[in-house]
Every structure is written in structure tokens, then in C-alpha cells.
C-alpha positions in Angstrom: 17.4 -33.2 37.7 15.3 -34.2 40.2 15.8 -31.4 42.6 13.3 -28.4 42.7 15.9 -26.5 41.0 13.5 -23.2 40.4 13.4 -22.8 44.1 16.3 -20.2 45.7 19.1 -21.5 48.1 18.9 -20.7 52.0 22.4 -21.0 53.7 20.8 -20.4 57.0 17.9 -23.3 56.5 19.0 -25.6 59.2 19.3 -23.0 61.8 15.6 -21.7 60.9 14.2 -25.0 61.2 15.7 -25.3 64.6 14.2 -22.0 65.3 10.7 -22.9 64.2 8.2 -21.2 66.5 6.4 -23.0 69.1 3.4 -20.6 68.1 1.4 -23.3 65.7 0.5 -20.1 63.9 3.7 -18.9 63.2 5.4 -22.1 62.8 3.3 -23.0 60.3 4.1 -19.8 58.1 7.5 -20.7 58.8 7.0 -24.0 57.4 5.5 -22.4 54.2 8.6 -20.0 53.8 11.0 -22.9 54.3 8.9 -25.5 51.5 9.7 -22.4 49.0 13.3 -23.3 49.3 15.3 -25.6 47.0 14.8 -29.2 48.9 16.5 -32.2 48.8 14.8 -35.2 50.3 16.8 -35.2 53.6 15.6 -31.3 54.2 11.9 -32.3 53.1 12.2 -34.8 55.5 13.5 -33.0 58.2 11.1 -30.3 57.5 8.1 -32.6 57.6 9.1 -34.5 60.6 9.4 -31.0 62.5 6.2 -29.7 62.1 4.1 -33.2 62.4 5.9 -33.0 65.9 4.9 -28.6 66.7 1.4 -28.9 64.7 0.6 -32.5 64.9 -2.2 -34.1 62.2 -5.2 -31.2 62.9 -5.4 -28.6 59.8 -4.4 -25.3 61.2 -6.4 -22.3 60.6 -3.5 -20.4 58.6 -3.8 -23.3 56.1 -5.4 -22.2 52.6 -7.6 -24.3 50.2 -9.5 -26.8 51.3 -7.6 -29.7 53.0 -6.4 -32.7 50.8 -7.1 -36.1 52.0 -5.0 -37.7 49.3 -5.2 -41.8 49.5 -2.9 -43.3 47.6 -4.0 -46.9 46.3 -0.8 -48.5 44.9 0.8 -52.1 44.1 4.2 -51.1 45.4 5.9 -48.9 48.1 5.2 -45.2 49.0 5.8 -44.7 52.7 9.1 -43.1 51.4 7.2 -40.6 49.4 4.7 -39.2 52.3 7.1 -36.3 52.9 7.3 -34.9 49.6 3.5 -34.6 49.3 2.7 -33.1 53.0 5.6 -30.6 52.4 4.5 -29.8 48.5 0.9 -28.9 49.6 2.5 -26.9 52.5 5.0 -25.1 50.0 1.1 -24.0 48.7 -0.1 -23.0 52.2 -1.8 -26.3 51.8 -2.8 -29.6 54.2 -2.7 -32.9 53.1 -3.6 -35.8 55.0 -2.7 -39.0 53.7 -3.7 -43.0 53.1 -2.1 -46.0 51.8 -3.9 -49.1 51.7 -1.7 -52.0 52.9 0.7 -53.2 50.8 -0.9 -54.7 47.2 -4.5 -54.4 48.6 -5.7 -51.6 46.8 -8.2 -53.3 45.3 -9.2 -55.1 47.8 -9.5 -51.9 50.0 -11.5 -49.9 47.2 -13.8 -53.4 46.4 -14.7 -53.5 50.7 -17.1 -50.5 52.0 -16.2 -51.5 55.2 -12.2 -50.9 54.6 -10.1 -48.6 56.3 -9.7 -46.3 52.5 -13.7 -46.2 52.8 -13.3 -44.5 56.4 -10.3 -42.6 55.7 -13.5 -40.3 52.9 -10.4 -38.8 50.7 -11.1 -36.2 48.2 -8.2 -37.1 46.2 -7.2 -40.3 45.2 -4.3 -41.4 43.2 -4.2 -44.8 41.5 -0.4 -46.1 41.0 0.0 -49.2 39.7 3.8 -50.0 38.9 5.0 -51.3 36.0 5.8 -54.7 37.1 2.5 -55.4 38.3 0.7 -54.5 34.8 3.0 -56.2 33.0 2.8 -59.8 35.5 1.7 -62.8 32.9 2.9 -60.9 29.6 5.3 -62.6 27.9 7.7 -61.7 24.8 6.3 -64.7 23.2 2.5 -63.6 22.8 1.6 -62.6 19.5 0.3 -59.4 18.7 -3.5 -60.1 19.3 -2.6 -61.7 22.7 -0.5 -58.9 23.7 -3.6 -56.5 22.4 -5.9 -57.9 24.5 -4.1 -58.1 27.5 -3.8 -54.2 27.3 -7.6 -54.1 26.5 -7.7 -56.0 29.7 -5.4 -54.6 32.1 -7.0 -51.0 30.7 -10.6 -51.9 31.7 -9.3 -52.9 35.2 -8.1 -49.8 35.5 -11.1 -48.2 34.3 -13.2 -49.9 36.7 -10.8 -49.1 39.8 -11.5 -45.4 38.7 -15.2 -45.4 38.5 -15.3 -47.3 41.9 -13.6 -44.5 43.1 -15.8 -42.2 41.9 -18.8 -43.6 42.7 -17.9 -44.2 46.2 -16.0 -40.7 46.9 -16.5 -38.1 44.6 -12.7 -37.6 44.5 -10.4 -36.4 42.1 -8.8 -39.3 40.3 -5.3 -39.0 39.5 -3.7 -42.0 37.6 0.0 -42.2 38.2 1.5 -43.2 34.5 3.7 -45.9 35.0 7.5 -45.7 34.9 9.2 -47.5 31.6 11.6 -50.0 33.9 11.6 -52.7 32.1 14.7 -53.2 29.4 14.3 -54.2 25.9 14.1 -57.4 24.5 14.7 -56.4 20.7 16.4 -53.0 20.8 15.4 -50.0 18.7 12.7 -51.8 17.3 10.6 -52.8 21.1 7.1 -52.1 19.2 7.9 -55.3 16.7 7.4 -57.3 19.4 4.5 -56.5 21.0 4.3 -58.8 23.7 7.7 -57.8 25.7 7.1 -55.9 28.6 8.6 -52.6 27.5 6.5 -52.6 23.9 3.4 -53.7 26.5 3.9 -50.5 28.7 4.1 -47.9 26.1 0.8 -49.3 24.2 -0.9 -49.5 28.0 0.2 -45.9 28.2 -1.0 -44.5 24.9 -4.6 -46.4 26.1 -4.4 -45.5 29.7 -3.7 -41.5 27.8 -7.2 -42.0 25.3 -9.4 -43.5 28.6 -8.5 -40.9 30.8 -9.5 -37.9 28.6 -12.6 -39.8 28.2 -13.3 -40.7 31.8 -12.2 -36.7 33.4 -9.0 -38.7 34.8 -5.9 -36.5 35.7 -2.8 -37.7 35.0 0.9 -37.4 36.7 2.8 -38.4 33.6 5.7 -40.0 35.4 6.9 -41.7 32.1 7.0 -38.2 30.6 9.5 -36.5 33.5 11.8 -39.9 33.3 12.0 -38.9 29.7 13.0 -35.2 30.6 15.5 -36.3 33.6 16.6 -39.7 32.6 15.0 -43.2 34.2 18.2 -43.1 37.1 16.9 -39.6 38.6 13.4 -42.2 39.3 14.1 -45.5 39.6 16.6 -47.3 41.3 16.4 -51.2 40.4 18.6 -52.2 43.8 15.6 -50.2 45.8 13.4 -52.3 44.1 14.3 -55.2 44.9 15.1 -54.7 48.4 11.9 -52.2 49.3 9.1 -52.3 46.5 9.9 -48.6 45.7 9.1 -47.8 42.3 10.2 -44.0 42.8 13.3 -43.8 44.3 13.4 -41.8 47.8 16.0 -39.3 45.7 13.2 -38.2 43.5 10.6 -37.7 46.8 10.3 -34.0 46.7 9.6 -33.2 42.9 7.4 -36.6 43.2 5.1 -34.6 45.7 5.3 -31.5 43.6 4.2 -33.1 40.6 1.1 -34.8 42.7 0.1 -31.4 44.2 0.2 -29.2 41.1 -2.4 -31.5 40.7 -4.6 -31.0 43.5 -4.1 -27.4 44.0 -5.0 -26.8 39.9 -8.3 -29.0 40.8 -9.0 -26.6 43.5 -8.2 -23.1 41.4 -4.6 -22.6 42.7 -2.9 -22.8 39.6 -1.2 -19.1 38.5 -2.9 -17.4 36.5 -0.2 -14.6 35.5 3.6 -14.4 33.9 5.0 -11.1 34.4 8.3 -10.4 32.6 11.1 -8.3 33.2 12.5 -6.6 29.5 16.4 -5.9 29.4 18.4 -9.4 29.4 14.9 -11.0 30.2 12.3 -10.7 26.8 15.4 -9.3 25.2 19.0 -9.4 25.4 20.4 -6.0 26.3 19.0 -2.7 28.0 17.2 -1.2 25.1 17.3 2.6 27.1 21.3 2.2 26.4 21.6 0.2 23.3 18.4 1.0 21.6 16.3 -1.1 19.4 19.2 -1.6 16.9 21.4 -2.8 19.6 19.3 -5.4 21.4 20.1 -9.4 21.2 17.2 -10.5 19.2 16.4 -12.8 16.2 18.4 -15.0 13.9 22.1 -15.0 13.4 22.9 -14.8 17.1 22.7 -18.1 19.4 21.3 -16.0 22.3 19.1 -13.7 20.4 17.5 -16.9 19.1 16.9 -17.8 23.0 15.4 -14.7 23.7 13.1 -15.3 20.7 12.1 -19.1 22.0 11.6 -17.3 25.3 8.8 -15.0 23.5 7.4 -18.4 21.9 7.0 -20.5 25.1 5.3 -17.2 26.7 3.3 -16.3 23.5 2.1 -20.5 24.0 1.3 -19.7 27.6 -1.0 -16.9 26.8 -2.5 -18.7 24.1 -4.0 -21.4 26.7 -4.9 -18.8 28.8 -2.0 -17.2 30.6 -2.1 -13.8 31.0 1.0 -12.0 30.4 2.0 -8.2 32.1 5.4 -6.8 32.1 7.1 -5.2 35.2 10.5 -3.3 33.6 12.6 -0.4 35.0 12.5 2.1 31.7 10.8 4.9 30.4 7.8 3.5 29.2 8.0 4.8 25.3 11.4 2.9 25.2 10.0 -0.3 26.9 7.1 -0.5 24.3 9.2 0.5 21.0 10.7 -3.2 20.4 7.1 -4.3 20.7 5.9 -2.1 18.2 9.1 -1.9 15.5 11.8 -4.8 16.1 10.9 -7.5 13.4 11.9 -10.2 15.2 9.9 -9.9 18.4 7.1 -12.0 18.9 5.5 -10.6 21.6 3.6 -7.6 20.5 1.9 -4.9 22.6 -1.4 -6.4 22.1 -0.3 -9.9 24.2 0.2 -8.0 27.2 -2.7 -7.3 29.6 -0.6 -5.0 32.0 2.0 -3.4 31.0 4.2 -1.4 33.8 7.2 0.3 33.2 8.9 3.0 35.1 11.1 3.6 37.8 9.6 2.7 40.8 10.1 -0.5 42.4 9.5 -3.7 41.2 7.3 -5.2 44.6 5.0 -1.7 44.4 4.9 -2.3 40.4 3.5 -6.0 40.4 1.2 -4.8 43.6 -0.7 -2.3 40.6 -0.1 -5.0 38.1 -2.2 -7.3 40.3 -4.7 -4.6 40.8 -5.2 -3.5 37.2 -6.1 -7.1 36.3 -8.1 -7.8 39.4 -6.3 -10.8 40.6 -4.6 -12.2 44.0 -0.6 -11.6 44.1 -0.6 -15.6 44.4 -2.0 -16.0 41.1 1.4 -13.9 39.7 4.9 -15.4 38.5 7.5 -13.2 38.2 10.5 -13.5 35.9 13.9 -11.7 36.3 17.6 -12.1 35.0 18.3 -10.2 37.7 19.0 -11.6 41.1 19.3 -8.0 43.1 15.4 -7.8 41.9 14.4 -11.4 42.4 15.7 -11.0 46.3 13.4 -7.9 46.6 10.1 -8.9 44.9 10.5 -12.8 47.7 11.3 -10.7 50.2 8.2 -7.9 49.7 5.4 -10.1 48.3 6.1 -14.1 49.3 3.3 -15.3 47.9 4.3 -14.1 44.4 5.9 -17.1 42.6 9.6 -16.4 41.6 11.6 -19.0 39.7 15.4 -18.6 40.3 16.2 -18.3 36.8 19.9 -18.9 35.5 21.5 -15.7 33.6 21.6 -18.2 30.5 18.1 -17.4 28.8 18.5 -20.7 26.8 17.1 -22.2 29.8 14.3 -19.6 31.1 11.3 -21.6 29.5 12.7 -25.1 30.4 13.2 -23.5 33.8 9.1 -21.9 33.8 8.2 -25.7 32.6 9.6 -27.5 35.3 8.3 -25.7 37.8 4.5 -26.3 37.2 3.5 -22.9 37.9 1.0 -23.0 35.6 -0.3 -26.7 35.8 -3.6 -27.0 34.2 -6.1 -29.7 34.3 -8.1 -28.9 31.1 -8.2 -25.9 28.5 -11.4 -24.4 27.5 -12.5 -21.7 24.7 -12.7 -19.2 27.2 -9.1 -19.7 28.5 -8.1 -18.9 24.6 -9.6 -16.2 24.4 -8.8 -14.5 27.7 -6.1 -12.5 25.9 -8.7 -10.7 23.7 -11.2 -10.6 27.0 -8.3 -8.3 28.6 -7.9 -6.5 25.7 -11.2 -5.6 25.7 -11.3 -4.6 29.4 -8.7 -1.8 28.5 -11.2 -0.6 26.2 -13.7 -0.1 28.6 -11.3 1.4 30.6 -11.1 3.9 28.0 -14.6 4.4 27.4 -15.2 4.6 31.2 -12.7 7.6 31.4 -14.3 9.4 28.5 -18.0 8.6 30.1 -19.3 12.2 32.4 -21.6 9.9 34.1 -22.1 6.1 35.1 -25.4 5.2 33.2 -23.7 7.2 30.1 -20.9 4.7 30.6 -23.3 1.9 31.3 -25.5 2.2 28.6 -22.5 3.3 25.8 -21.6 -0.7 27.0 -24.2 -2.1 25.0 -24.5 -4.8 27.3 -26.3 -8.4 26.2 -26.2 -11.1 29.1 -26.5 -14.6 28.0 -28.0 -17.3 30.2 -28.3 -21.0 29.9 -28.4 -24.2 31.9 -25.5 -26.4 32.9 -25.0 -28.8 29.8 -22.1 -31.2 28.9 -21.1 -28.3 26.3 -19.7 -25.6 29.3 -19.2 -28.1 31.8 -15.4 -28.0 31.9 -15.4 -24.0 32.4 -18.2 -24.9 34.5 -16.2 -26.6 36.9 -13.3 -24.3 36.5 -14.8 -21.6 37.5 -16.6 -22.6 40.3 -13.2 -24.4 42.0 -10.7 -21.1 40.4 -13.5 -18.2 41.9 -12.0 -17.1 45.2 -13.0 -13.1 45.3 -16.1 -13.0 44.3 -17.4 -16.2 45.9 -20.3 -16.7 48.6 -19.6 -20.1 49.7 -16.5 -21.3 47.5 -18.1 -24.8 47.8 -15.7 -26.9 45.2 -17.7 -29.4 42.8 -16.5 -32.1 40.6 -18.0 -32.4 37.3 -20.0 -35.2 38.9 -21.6 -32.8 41.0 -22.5 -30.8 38.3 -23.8 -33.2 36.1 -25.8 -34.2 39.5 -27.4 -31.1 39.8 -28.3 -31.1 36.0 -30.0 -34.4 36.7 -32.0 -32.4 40.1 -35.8 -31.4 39.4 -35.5 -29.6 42.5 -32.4 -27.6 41.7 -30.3 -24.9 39.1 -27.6 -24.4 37.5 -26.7 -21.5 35.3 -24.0 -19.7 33.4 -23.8 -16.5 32.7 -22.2 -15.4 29.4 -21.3 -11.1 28.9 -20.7 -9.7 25.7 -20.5 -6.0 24.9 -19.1 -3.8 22.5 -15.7 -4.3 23.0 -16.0 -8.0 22.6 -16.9 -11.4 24.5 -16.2 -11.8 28.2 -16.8 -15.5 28.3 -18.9 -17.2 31.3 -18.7 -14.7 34.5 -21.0 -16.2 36.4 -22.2 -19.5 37.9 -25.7 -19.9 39.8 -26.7 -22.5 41.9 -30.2 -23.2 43.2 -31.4 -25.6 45.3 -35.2 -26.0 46.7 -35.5 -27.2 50.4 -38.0 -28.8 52.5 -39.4 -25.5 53.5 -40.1 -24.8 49.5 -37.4 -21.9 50.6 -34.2 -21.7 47.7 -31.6 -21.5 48.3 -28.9 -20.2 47.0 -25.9 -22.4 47.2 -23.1 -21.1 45.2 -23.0 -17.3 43.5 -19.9 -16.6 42.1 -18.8 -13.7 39.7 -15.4 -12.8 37.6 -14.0 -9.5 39.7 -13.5 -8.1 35.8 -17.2 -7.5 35.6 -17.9 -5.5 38.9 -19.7 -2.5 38.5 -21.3 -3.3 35.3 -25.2 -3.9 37.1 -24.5 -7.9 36.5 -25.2 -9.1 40.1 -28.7 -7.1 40.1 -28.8 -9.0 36.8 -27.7 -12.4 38.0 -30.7 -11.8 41.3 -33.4 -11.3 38.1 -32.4 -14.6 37.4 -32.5 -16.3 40.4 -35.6 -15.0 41.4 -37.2 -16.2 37.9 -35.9 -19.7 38.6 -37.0 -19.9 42.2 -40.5 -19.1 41.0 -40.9 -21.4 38.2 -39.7 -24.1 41.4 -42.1 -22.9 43.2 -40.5 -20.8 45.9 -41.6 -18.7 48.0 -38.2 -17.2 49.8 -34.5 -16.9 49.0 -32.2 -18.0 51.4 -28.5 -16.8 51.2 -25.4 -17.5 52.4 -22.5 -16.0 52.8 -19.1 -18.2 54.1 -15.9 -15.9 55.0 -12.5 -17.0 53.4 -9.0 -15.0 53.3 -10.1 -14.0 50.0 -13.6 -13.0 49.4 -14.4 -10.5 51.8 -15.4 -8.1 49.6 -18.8 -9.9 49.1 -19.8 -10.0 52.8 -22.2 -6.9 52.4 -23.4 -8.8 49.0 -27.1 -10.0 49.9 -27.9 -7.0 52.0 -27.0 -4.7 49.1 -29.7 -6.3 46.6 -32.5 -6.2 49.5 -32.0 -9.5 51.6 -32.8 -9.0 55.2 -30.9 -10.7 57.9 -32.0 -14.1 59.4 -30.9 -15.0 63.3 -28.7 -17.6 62.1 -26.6 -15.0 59.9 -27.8 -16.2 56.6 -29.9 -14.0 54.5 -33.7 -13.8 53.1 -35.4 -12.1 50.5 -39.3 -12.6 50.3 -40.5 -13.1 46.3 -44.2 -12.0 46.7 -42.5 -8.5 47.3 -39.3 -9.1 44.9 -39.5 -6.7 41.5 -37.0 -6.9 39.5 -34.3 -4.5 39.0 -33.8 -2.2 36.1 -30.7 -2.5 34.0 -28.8 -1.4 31.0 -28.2 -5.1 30.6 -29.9 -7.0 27.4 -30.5 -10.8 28.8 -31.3 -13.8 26.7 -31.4 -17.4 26.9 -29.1 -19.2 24.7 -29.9 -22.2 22.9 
């Protein structure tokens, strides 16, 4: 169960590692293409080994993201587990470097400035403390206030170990829950008596579960997978013993996938999209043939009822803020009737953002699926029954994500699960509602269409911005946005909600979201503006980002209004942009000279206040309270 089962077979995998380009640039999107494959450890291995010796340790320029420098402070054994993590972030097109303190030191390492962690600066750091090192000194004979406050105490440890590590790196903190190894003392019945080590763990783990939602901790919930595959697929007690290894080499590649979803949702690259397939996929049967009274659907049937839990898991997707498009050959009025009139769908027309169905092929259809809703072809996850069309979409777009599905639809949301796709590190109001925000965005669709000129369109909008401060109230879209923007993105500097809070606490510095609502509805936060005064009494502006859905709707003129307020009532006498290429957000590069900046020698960008006047707009702004 531990194998990344989602991932398609390669028959010729060895003989394309072999072949791996001596070209760093090719060989490492060779590497990517081969991490997308199903892996077992001795392949991750191999895989790993091979491009530490083409590439070596330097982060080549084809990588993505912004390299991890992942430190691992543990009490047992990881060496075994390096492999899995370097080869997960590459299976994302990212680098990881990565740290272990020496073995059981990791306090002493995180305690001592002067350490090698300390030197080693990492951005993320995962704390995994086994289970038989928080559980040395607790005995089955402590009573239940003993045993209490020896979780009270081993939980405060912990809590201190992760504030160190904030305070001294500004990293994201992901705790490693531990595995349950230890066997029963009592049976059924463990929680009775509370000071064995297994009735220890689990009340550890339901405190270590409260403190880290408190603290903005990320958990890898080992304890929850060993529940799902079975303690064996993790642990193997003779390992331990012998080698200190808490996860068992086996489990090495799904280890390092669960620790990178991790790290690549704290940087933005979670998906963002599930696009479904229709016949033998939402439904069972091919609705153009059967019709609607034919299809395998509802109760009474032990696959219709899959299908239907199928539509549930998706239905709970979208809910915490999944988008969800469909990509089906059919004639389009066929594809949409079950939505409309079978009584036991649960997916309506309304849940789907996109919806594409004809008879062209499935690659070019997700391309204008991707386009429609504004979003990279990486942010997409494609599911098909059918393996002719899985083939194709891998083969034409690679970077969309496409689970090798069984043809038994029992298992299609286990399946969607397992593979993380959609890991997410918190869920905020505006991810809820992001169904109704697309919605909406086919309504202005229509309005644009209907609209013989832009201000007509513009102004039939009814546009109200709303602008406030960064509080504690929006600071966990806050942070989303600004590490999940990648189009529309000046700088894509990354912040923690540290950061933010830091730059709440500045007198010399800005942070604003911007909140859209029109006609059609609420757009949620589209903007994030960051100002920061320098010694010159110049500001500048150090992040400007913008969701691509609001384009064209006079908001960045808007947003500059704003800016230019603020850097007055600082006291500025100049703007100073910036603009950083990515992959991704070149279609900002002509951004500042567009609202009026003038180029400086050093490529950034200036725009003098004394002759600033603010632009006109069909846009109502207010601060909120």
C-alpha cells in the first residue's frame, strides 16, 4: 500500500535512466518525467543516485518553485529516507536540499546558534520525534494525573522546539505525528490505562493535533496513513532494532511524497482543478447510447452507488475550494441532461466551472478548459476510466496530473485521496466560496458579450473595491495568496504568516487586501499590496499581486490609487517598482510602464508622486472596517 500506486507503469524505466542526458538541462526533465512513474524504493534510489552524480547538489535553472532546504531534526534514523524526499520534490520540478542533525542531537543542534542546522538556513524544517523517545520514563503504572502531565510536558517541549525554530528561521514547521509502535498492555480498552505507552501516544497525538492548529504547525499525519495501510507497510520492529529506523526503507517513496505535498502546498503548488471524464467515469455507462434511463446511477445497484460516492468525494472537493470542469467526448445537450434530470446525481450543472464537451480531443479540450478558468495546466487533475485517453492527455500535456485510475470506480476517490493532489494546508471562506466566484465569472461573461462597448460593460459591473489592512482576521488567505499567485505576480517573494504579521507590526511599511464585489456576486480577496519605505523616503513596492480572474476590470489602476495614497501618508516622495521574471508571470513584465512608471538604469521602475493623479475608474472603493 505503500507504493505510489496512482503513478502509471514504465516497462522501459531502466533503459531511460541509463539513457539519461549528459545535458544537465535535459537530464533534469528527464528526471522529472521518470519521478512521475510508479516507484518503488530501489528505482527512487537509483533515480536519485543518478542525477546527484549528472547534476551534482547546485539547483538547476529548469527547477521550479523556490528551492527547499528541508532539515530534518529527528531522534531516530532518516538517512534511508533522503531519496524519497529529493526525488518527491523533483517529481514537482522541485529542489530540495537536505539536513539531519547528528544522531539524537536535534535539540542540541536547534538550542546552539553556532551548529551546523543554524548554518545549513533551511526554509523548511520537519520535527520527528519517534515514538519511543516520547514515550522514554512513562510507565503502565502511573496514574492518570501522572500520565496527564507527562503529556502536558512532553507537549510543551515540543512546543518550544517549534518556536525556536521559528524564531531562528522563519521556516515552515512540519511536525511528523508519531507512529503508534508500541503494543498494548490492556487490549481493546488501551485508554483505561493511561499511563501505557500506546494510551500515552494517542493522548500526545490528540494534543500535539489542538497545539499545532494553534501554533500555524503543519502536520504529516503518519499515524493516520498507518491506519489506512496497516502499521507493517511503516514500521518494521527488526529495522528498529538493528538501525533506529522508525519508517521502514519500504515506505521511502510515499514518506517523501507525503513530506513534499507539504512543502510544495506552502509554496502554492497544490492543484487547484479536478476535471472529470462522464461515461463510466461521473456515471456508469455512455449516456449518448444508453440515455439517461440507462445509465449506472443511484441506489439498488453496487456500482451505481460508487459512481454516486464518486460525485460526493468531488462535490467535498469543491466545497473546500476545488474547482471542478468536465472534459467528455459527447454532444454537449446529452453530456448536461443527467446533470439537469437524473435524481440521483449529485453533481449539478451549477458545481462545474468549465464544462467541455464535444468531439475534439481530450489534450486540446483541457488546454481551453485551463484557459476559460485562467489557470496553469499544472494546477489541473485529470480523471479517466479510460486508459487510451489517459495515455494521450501524459503524453500531450505532462504537467497535467493524471492518476492511473482502476476501471473499478469503487476505488476512484480512494485512489484521488492517496495521491495528494490536492493537499492543502488551511481552508479559508474564500476557498468555500470559489464555486459561487466562478459562477459568477460566467455571468460576466455573459454580460460582457451582450455589452457594445467596454465602459458599457464596465460600468453595467457595478463595481465596489474593498480595502483594508493586513489583520489576524484575512491572514490565512493572506498568506495563501501571496505564496499560490504565480501569473500575476511582480516578485513572487513567499512570506510566512510571521512575515506578515511582521509587516503589520512595521510603521514604515503596508500591507493591504483587496476585496471585489459586483453584481454578480463576491470575488473574495484579489489583491495583495506591499509597501515598504526606504532610506531614500522612496516606496517601494515589494509584492503586487492580482487573481488573473479580475484582468481587465480597471483594478490595477485601482490597486496604483492605493498605493500612491499610502505612500503619501508615509511620506514618500517616489515609487519604486520591481519586476522579477519567473516561467509563469510574464505577462506582467510591461505592468509598471503601462500605469506611467518610467524606467530606472538598474531595470526597476519609478513613478514620481508630486506629478501622480489618480486614475479614473468605474470602480466604487472603500475601506472596510
Amino acid at each position: 500500500m505503500t507504493s505510489l500506486y496512482w503513478l502509471p507503469e514504465v516497462q522501459d524505466w531502466r533503459a531511460r535512466l541509463r539513457n539519461l542526458s549528459a545535458d544537465s538541462g535535459r537530464a533534469w526533465a528527464e528526471g522529472v518525467a521518470l519521478a512521475n512513474t510508479r516507484l518503488d524504493f530501489i528505482r527512487t534510489n537509483a533515480l536519485d543516485e543518478t542525477l546527484r552524480r549528472l547534476l551534482g547538489e547546485d539547483v538547476p535553472p529548469e527547477a521550479i518553485g523556490k528551492p527547499i532546504r528541508l532539515a530534518i531534526l529527528g531522534s531516530c534514523t532518516f538517512a534511508h529516507l533522503h531519496a524519497g524526499l529529493r526525488v518527491a520534490a523533483l517529481r514537482r520540478g522541485l529542489h530540495a536540499t537536505i539536513y539531519e542533525n547528528d544522531f539524537g542531537q536535534y535539540w542540541q543542534e536547534l538550542a546552539d546558534d553556532g551548529s551546523a542546522l543554524h548554518a545549513f538556513r533551511p526554509n523548511t524544517v520537519l520535527l520527528a520525534l519517534d515514538a519511543h523517545h516520547l514515550t522514554a520514563g512513562v510507565s503502565a503504572g502511573m496514574s492518570a494525573a501522572e500520565a496527564a502531565a507527562a503529556v502536558q510536558d512532553t507537549a510543551g517541549r515540543i512546543r518550544e522546539c517549534w518556536r525556536i525554530i521559528r524564531r531562528s528561521f522563519g521556516a515552515q514547521v512540519i511536525h511528523q505525528m508519531p507512529l503508534p509502535v508500541h503494543p498494548p498492555v490492556l487490549g481493546s480498552n488501551e485508554q483505561r490505562l493511561p499511563g501505557s505507552r500506546a494510551a500515552f501516544l494517542a493522548a500526545l497525538c490528540i494534543e500535539l493535533r489542538g497545539m499545532a492548529e494553534a501554533e500555524g504547525v503543519d502536520l504529516l499525519a503518519l499515524d493516520a496513513r498507518a491506519a489506512i495501510d496497516g502499521l507493517n507497510a511503516w514500521h518494521d520492529p527488526a529495522l528498529w532494532h538493528r538501525a533506529k529506523q522508525e519508517v521502514s526503507l519500504a515506505a521511502s517513496p510515499l514518506y517523501g511524497d507525503l513530506v513534499l505535498r507539504l512543502a510544495a502546498a506552502q509554496q502554492g503548488r497544490s492543484a487547484k482543478c479536478l476535471v472529470l471524464d462522464l461515461d463510466n467515469t461521473v456515471w456508469g455507462g455512455v449516456v449518448g447510447d444508453d440515455g439517461l434511463e440507462g445509465l449506472v446511477l443511484g441506489q439498488g445497484s453496487a456500482l451505481g452507488e460508487a459512481y454516486v460516492a464518486f460525485q460526493d468525494y468531488a462535490r467535498e472537493l469543491s466545497r473546500r475550494g476545488v474547482i471542478l470542469a468536465v472534459c467528455s467526448k459527447n454532444d454537449e445537450a446529452n453530456a448536461v441532461e443527467p446533470f439537469d434530470r437524473h435524481p440521483d446525481m449529485l453533481l449539478r450543472r451549477n458545481d462545474i466551472a468549465s464544462f467541455v464537451a464535444n468531439w475534439s480531443d481530450k489534450a486540446s479540450n483541457i488546454r481551453a478548459i485551463a484557459e476559460e478558468l485562467n489557470i496553469g495546466l499544472d494546477a489541473l487533475v485529470f480523471v479517466d476510466d479510460n486508459p487510451f485517453e489517459r495515455s494521450l492527455v501524459r503524453q500531450e500535456l505532462p504537467m497535467v496530473a493524471v492518476p492511473e485510475v482502476s476501471d473499478d470506480p469503487t476505488l476512484f476517490a480512494r485512489t484521488l485521496a492517496d495521491a495528494g493532489y490536492f493537499e492543502g494546508l488551511a481552508v479559508t471562506d474564500d476557498d468555500r466560496a470559489r464555486g459561487a466566484q466562478y459562477q459568477g465569472n460566467r455571468a460576466r461573461e455573459a454580460l460582457r458579450a451582450s455589452a457594445t462597448d467596454l465602459p458599457g460593460y464596465l460600468r453595467g459591473l457595478e463595481m465596489q473595491l474593498i480595502w483594508r489592512r493586513f489583520d489576524a482576521i484575512g491572514l490565512a488567505r493572506t498568506v495563501q495568496l501571496i505564496n499560490k499567485t504565480n501569473q500575476f505576480n511582480l516578485t513572487t517573494r513567499r512570506y510566512t504568516e510571521d512575515d506578515v504579521q511582521a509587516i503589520m507590526r512595521d510603521p514604515r511599511a503596508f500591507g493591504l487586501q483587496l476585496r471585489l464585489l459586483d453584481r454578480f456576486g463576491d470575488n473574495g480577496i484579489i489583491a495583495i499590496l506591499i509597501g515598504r519605505m526606504t532610506a531614500d523616503d522612496d516606496l517601494a513596492i515589494d509584492t503586487w499581486l492580482m487573481s488573473c480572474r479580475v484582468l481587465g476590470r480597471q483594478v490595477e489602476p485601482t490597486s496604483l490609487n492605493l498605493i500612491a495614497a499610502e505612500a503619501r501618508r508615509l511620506g514618500a516622495r517616489r515609487l519604486i517598482g520591481e519586476y522579477i521574471p519567473t516561467k509563469k508571470n510574464g505577462m506582467v513584465k510591461d505592468h509598471y510602464p503601462k500605469l506611467g512608471f518610467a524606467t530606472l538604469p538598474d531595470g526597476r521602475f519609478v513613478l514620481d508622486l508630486a506629478d501622480f493623479v489618480p486614475a479614473d475608474t468605474f470602480i466604487d472603493v472603500t475601506e472596510g472596517s
